[in-house]
PyMOL Python script that loads the backbone (N, CA, C, O; Angstrom):
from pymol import cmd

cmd.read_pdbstr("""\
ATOM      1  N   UNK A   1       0.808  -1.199   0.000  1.00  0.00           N
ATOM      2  CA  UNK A   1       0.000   0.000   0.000  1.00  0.00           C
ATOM      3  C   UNK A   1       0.848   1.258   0.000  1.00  0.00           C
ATOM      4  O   UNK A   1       0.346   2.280  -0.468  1.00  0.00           O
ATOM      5  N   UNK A   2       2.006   1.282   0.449  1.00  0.00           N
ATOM      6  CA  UNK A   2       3.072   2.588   0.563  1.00  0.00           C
ATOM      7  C   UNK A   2       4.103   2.375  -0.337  1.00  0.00           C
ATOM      8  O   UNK A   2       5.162   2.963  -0.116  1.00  0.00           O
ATOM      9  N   UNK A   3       4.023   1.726  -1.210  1.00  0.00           N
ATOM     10  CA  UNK A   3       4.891   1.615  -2.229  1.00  0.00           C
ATOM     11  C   UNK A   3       4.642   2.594  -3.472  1.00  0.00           C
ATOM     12  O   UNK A   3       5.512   3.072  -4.200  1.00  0.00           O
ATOM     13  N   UNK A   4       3.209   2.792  -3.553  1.00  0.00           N
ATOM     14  CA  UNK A   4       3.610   4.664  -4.318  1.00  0.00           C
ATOM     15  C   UNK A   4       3.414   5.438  -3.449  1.00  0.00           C
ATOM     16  O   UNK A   4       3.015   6.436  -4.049  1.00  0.00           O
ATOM     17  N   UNK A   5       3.424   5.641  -2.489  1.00  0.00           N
ATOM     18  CA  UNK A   5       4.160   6.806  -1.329  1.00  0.00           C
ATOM     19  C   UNK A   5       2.692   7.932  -1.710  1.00  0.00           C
ATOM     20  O   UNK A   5       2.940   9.128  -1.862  1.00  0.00           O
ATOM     21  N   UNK A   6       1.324   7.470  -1.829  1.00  0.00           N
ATOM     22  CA  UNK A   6       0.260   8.423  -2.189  1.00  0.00           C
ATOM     23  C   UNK A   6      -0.349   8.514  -0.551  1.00  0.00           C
ATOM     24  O   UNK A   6      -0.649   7.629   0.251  1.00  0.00           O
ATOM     25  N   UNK A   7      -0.369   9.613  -0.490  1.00  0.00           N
ATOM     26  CA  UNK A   7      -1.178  10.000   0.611  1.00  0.00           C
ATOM     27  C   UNK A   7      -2.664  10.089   0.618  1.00  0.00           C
ATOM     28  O   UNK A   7      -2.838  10.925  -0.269  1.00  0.00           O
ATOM     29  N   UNK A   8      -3.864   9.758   1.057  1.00  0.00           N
ATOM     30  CA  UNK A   8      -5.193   9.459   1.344  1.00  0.00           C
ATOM     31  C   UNK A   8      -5.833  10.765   1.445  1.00  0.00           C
ATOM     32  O   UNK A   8      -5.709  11.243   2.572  1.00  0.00           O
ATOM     33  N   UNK A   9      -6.318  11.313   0.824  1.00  0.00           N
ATOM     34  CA  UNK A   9      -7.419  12.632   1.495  1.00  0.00           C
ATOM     35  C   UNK A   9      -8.839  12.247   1.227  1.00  0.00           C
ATOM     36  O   UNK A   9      -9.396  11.949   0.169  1.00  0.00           O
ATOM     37  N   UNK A  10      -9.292  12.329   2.475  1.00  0.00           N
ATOM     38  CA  UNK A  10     -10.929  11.766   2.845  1.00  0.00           C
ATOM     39  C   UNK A  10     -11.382  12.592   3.850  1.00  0.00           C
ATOM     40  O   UNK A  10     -10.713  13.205   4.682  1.00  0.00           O
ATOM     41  N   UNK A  11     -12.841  12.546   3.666  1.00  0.00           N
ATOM     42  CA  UNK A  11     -13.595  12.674   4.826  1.00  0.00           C
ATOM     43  C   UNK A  11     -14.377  11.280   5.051  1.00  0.00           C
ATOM     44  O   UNK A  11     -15.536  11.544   5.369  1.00  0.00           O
ATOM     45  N   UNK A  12     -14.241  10.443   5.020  1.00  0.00           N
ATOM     46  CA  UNK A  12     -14.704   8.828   5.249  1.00  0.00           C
ATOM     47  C   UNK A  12     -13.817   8.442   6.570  1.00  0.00           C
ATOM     48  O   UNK A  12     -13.061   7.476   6.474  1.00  0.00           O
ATOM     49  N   UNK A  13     -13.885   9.141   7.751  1.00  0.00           N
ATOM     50  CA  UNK A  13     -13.201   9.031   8.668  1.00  0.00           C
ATOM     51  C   UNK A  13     -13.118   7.839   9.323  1.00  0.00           C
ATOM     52  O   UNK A  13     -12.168   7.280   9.871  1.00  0.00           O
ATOM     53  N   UNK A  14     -14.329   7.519   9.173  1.00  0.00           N
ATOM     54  CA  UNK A  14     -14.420   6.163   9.791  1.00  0.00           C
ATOM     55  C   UNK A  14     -13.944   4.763   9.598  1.00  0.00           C
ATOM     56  O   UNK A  14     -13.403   3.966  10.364  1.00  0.00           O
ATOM     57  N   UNK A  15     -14.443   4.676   7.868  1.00  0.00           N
ATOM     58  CA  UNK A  15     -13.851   3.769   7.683  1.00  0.00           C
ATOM     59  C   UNK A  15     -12.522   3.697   6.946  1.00  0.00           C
ATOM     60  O   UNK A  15     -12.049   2.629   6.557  1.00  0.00           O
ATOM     61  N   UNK A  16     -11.933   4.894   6.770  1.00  0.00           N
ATOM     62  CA  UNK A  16     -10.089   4.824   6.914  1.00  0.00           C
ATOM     63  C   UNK A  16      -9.508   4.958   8.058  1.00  0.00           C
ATOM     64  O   UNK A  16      -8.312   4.791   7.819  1.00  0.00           O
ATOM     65  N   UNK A  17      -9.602   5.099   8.824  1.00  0.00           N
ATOM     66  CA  UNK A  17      -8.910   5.254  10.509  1.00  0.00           C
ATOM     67  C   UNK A  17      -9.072   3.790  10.586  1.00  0.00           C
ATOM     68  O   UNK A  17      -8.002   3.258  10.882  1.00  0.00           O
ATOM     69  N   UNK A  18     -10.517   2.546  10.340  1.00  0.00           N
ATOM     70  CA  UNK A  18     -10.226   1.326  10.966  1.00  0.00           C
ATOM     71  C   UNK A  18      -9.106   0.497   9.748  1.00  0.00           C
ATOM     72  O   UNK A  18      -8.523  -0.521  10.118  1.00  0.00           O
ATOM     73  N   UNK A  19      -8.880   1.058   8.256  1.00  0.00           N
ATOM     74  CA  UNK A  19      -7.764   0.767   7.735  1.00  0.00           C
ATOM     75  C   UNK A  19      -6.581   0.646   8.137  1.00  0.00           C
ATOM     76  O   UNK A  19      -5.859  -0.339   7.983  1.00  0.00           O
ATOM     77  N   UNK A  20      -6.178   2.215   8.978  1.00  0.00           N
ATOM     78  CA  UNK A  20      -5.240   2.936   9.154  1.00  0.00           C
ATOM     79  C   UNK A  20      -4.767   1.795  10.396  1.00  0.00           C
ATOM     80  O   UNK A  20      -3.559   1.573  10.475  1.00  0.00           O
ATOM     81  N   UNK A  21      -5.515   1.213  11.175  1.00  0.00           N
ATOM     82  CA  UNK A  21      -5.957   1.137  12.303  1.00  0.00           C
ATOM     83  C   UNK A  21      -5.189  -0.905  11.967  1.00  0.00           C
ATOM     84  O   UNK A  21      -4.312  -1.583  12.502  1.00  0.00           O
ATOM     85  N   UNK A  22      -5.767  -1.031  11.297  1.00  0.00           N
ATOM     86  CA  UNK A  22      -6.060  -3.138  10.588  1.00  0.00           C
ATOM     87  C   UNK A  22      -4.437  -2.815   9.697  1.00  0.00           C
ATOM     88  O   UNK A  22      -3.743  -3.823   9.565  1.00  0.00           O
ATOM     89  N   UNK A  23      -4.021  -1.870   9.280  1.00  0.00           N
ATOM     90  CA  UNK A  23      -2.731  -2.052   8.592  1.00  0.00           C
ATOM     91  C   UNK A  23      -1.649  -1.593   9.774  1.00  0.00           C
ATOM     92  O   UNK A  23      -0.803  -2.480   9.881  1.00  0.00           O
ATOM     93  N   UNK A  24      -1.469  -0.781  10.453  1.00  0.00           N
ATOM     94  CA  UNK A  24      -0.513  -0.731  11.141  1.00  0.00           C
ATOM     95  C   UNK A  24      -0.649  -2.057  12.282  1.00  0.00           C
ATOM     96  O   UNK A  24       0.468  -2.278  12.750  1.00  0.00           O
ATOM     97  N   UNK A  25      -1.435  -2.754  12.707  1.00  0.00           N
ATOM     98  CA  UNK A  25      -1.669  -3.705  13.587  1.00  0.00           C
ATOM     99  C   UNK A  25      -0.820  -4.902  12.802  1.00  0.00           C
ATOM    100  O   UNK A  25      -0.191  -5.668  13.533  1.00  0.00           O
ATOM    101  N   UNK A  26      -0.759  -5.112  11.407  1.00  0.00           N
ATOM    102  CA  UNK A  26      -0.444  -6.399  10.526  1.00  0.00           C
ATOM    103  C   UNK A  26       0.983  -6.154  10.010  1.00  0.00           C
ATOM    104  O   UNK A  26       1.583  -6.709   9.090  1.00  0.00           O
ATOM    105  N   UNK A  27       1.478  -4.890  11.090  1.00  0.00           N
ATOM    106  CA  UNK A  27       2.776  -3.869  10.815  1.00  0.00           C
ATOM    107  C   UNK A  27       3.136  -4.012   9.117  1.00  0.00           C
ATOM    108  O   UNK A  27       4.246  -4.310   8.677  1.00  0.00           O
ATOM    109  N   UNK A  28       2.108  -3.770   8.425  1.00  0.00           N
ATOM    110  CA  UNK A  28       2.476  -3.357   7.428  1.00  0.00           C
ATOM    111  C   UNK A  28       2.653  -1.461   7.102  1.00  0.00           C
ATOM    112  O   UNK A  28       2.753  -0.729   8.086  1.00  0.00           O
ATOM    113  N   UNK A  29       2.667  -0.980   5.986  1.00  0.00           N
ATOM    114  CA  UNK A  29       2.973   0.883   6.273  1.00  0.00           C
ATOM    115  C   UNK A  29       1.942   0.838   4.998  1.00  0.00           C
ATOM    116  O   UNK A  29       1.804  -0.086   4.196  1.00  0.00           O
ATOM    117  N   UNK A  30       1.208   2.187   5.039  1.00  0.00           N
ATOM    118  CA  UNK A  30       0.554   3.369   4.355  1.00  0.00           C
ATOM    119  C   UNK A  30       1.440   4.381   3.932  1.00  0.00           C
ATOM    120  O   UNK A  30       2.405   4.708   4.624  1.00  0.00           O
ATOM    121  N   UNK A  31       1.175   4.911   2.821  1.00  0.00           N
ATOM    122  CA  UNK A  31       1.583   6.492   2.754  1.00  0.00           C
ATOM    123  C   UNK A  31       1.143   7.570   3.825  1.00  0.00           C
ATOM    124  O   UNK A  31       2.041   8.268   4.296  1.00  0.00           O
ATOM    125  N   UNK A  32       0.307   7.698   4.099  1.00  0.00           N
ATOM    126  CA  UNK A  32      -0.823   8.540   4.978  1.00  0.00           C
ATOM    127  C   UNK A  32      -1.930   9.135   4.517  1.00  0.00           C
ATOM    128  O   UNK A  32      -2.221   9.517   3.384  1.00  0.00           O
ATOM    129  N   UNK A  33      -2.543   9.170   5.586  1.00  0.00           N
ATOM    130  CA  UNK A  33      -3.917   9.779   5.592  1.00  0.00           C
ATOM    131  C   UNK A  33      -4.177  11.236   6.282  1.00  0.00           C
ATOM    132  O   UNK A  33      -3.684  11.561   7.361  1.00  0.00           O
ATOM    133  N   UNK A  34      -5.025  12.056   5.492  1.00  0.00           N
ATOM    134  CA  UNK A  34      -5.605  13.301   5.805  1.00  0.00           C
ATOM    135  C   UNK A  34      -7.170  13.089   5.754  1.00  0.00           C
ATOM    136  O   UNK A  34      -7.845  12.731   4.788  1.00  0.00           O
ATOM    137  N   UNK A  35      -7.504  13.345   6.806  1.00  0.00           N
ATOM    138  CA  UNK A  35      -8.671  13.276   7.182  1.00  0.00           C
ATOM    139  C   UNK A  35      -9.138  14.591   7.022  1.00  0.00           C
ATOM    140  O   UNK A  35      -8.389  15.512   7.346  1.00  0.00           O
ATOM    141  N   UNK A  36     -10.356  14.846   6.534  1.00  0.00           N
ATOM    142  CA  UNK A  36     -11.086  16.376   5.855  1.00  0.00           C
ATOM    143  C   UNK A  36     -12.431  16.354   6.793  1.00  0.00           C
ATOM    144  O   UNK A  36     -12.834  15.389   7.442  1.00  0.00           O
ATOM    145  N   UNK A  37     -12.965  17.523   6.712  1.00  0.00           N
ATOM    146  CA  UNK A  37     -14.628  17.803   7.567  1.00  0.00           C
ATOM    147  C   UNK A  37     -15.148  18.422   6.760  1.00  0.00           C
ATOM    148  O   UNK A  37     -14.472  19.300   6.223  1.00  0.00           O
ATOM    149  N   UNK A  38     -16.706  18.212   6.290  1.00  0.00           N
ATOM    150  CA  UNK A  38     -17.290  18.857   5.643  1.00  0.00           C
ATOM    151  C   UNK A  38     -17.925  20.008   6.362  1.00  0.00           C
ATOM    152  O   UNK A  38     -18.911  20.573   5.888  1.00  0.00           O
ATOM    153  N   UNK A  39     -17.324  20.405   7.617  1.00  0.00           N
ATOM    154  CA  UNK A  39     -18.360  21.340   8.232  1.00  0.00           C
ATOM    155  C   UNK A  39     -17.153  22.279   7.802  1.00  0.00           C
ATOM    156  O   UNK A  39     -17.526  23.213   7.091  1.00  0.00           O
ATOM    157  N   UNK A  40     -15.652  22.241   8.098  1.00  0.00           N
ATOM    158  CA  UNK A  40     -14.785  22.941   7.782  1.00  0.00           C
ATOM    159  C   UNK A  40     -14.042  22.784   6.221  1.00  0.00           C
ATOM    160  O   UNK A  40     -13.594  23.781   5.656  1.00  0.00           O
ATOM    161  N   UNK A  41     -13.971  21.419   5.606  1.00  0.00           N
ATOM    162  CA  UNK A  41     -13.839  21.823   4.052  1.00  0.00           C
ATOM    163  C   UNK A  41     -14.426  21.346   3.424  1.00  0.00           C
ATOM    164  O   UNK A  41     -14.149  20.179   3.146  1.00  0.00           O
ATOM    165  N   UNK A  42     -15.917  22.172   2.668  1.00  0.00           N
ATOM    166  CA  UNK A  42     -16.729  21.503   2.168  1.00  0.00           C
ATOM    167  C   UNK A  42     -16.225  21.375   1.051  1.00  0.00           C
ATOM    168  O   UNK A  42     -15.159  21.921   0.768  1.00  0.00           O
ATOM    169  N   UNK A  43     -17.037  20.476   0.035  1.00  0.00           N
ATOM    170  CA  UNK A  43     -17.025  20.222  -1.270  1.00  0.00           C
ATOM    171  C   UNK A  43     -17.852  20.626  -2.267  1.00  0.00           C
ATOM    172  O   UNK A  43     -18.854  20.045  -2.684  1.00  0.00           O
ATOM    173  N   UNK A  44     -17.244  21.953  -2.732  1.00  0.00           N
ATOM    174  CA  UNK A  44     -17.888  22.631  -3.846  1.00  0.00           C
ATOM    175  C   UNK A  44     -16.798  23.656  -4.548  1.00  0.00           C
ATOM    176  O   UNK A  44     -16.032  24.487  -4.061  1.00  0.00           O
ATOM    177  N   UNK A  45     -16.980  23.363  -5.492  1.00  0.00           N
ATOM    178  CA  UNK A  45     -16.455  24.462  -6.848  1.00  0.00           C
ATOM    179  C   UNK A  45     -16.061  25.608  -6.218  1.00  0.00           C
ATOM    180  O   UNK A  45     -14.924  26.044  -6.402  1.00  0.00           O
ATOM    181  N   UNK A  46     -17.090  26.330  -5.274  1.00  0.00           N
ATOM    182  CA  UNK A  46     -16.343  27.972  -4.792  1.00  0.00           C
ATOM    183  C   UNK A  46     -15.335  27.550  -3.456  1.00  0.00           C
ATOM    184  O   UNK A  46     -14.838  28.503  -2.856  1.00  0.00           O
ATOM    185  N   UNK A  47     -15.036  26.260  -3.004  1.00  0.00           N
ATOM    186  CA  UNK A  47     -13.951  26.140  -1.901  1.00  0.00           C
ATOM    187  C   UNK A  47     -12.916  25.590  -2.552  1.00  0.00           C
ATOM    188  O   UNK A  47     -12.048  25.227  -1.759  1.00  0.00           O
ATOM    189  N   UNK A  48     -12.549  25.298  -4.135  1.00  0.00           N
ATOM    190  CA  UNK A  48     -11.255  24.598  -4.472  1.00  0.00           C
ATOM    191  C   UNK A  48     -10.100  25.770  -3.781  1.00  0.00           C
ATOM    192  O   UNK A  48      -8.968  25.382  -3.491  1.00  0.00           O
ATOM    193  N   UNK A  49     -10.398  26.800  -3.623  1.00  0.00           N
ATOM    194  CA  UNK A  49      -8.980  27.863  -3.440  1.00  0.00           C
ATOM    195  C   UNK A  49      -8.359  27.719  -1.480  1.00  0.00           C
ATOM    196  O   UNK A  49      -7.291  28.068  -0.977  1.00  0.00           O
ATOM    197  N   UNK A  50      -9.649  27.037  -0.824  1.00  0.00           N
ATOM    198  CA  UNK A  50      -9.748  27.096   0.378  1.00  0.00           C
ATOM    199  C   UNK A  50      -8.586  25.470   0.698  1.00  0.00           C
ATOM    200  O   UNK A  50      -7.542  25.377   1.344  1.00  0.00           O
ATOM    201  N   UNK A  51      -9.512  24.234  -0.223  1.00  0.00           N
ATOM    202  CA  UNK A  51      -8.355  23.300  -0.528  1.00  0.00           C
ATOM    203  C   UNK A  51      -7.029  23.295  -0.797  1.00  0.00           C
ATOM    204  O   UNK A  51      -6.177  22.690  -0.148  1.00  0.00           O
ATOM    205  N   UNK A  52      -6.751  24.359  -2.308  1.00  0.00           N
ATOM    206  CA  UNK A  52      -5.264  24.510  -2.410  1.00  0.00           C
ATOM    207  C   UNK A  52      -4.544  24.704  -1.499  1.00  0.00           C
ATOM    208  O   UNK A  52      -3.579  24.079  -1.059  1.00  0.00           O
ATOM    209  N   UNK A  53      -5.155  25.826  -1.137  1.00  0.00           N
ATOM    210  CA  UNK A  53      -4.348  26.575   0.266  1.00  0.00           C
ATOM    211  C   UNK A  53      -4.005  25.697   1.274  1.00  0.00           C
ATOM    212  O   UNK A  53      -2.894  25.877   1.773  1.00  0.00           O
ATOM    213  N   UNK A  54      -4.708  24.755   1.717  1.00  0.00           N
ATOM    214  CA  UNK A  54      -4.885  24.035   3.161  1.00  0.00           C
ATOM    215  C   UNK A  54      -4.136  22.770   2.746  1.00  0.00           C
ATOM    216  O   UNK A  54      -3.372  22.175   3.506  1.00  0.00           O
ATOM    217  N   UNK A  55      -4.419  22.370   1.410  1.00  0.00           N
ATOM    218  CA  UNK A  55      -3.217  20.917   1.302  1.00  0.00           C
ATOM    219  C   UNK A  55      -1.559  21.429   0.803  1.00  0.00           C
ATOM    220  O   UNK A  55      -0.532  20.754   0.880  1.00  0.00           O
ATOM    221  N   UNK A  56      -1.694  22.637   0.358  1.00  0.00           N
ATOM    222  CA  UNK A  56      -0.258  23.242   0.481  1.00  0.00           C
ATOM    223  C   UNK A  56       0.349  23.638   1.477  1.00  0.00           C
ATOM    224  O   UNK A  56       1.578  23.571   1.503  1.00  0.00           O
ATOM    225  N   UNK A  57      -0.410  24.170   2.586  1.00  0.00           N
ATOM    226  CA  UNK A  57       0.226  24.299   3.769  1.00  0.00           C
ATOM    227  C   UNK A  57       1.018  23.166   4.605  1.00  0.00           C
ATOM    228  O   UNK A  57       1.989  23.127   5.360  1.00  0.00           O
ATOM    229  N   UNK A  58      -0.195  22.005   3.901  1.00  0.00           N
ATOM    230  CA  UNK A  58      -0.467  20.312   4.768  1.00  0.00           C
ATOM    231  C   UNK A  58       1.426  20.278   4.034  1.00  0.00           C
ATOM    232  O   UNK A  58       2.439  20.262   4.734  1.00  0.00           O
ATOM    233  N   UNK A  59       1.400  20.276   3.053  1.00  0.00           N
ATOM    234  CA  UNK A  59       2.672  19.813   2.388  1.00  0.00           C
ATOM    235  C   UNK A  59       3.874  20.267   2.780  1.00  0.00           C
ATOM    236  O   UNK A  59       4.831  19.524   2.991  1.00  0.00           O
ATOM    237  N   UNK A  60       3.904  22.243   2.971  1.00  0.00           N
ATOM    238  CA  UNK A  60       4.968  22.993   3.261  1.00  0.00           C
ATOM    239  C   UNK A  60       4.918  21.965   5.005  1.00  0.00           C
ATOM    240  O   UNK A  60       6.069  21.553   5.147  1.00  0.00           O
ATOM    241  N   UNK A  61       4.307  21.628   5.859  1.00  0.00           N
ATOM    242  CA  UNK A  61       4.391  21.549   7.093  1.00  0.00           C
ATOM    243  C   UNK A  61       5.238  19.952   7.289  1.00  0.00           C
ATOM    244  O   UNK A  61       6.015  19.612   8.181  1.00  0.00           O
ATOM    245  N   UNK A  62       4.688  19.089   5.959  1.00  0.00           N
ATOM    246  CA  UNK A  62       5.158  17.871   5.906  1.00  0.00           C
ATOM    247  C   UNK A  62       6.589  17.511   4.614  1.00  0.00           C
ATOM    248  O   UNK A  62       6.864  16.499   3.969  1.00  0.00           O
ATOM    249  N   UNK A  63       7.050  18.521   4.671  1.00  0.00           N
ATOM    250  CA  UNK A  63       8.004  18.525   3.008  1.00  0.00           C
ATOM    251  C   UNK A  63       9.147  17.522   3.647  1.00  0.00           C
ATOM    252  O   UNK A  63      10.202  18.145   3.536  1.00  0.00           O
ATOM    253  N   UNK A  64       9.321  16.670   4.060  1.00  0.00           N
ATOM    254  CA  UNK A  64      10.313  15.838   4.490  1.00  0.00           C
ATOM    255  C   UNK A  64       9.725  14.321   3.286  1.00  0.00           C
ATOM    256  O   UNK A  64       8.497  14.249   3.318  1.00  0.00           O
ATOM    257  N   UNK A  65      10.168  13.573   2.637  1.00  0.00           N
ATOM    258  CA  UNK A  65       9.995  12.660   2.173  1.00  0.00           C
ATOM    259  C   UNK A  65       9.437  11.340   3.623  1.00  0.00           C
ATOM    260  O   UNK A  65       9.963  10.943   4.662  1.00  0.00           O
ATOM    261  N   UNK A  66       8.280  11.092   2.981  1.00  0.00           N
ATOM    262  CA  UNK A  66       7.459  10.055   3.711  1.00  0.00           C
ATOM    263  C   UNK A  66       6.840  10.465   5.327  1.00  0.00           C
ATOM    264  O   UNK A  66       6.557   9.691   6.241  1.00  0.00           O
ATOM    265  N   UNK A  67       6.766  11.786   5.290  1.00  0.00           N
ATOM    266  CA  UNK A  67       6.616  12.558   6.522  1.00  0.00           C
ATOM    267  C   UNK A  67       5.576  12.194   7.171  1.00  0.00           C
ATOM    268  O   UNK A  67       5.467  12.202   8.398  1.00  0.00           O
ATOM    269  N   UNK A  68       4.474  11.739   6.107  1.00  0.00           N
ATOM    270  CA  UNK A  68       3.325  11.093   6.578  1.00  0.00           C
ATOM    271  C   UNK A  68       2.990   9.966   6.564  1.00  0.00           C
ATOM    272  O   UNK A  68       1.808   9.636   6.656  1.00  0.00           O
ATOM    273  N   UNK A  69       4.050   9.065   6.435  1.00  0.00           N
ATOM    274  CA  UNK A  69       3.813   7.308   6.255  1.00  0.00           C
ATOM    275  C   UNK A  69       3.586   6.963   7.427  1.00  0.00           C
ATOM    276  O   UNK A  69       4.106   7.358   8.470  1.00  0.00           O
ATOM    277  N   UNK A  70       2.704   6.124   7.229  1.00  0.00           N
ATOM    278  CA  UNK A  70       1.729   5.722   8.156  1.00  0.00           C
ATOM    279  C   UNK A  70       0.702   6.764   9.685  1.00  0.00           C
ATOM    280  O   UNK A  70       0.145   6.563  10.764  1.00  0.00           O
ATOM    281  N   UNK A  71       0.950   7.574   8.974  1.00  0.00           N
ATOM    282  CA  UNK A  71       0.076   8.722   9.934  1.00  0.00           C
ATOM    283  C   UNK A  71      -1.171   8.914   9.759  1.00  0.00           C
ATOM    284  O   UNK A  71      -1.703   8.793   8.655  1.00  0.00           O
ATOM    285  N   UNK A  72      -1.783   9.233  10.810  1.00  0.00           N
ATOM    286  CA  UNK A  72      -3.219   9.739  10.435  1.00  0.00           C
ATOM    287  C   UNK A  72      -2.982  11.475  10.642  1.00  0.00           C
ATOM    288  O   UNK A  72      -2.151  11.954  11.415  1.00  0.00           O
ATOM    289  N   UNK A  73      -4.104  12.432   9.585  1.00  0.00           N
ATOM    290  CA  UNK A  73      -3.701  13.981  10.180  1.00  0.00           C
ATOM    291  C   UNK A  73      -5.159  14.354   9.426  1.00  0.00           C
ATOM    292  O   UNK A  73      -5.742  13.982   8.408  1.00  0.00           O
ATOM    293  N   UNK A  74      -5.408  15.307  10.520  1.00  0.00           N
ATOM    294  CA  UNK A  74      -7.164  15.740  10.627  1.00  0.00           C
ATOM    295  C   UNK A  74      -6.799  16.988  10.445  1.00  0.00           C
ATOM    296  O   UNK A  74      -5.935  17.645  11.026  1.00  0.00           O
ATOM    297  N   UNK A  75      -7.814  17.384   9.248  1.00  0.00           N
ATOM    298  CA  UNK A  75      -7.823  18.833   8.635  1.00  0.00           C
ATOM    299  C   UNK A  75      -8.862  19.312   9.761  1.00  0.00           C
ATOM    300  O   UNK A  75      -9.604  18.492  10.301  1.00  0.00           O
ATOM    301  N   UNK A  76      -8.880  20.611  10.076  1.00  0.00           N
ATOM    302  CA  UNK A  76      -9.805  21.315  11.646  1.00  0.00           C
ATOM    303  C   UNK A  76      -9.923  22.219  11.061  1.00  0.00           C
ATOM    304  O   UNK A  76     -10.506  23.192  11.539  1.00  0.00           O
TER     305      UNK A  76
END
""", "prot")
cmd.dss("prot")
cmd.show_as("cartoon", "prot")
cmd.util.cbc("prot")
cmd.orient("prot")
């Protein structure tokens, strides 16, 4: 699963955390996961600029190669 090093962005919190949750237990690795809220980033056409912004920050904060393997990280 971390062998293309892709990171997860969802708001399906639930059932990727018990992924996140069933793969690190079988100590295998993920790329990582970003967990999203639709109360704070909804999904519509007039919030793509609110996204850019917030997964570029996610990136400038994580710019280390594999910074987020196997992590969980909740957009607020």
């Amino acid at each position: 699963m971390s062998d293309e090093r892709r990171v997860i962005v969802t708001n399906d919190v639930d059932d990727f955390q018990a992924i996140h949750d069933r793969t690190v237990a079988a100590g295998e690795e993920h790329g990582g996961m970003v967990f999203t809220f639709d109360v704070t980033m909804p999904r519509r056409r007039d919030t793509v600029p609110l996204w850019v912004r917030t997964l570029s920050d996610l990136l400038d904060e994580y710019a280390q190669e594999n910074a987020l393997r196997n992590r969980v990280h909740h957009l607020l």
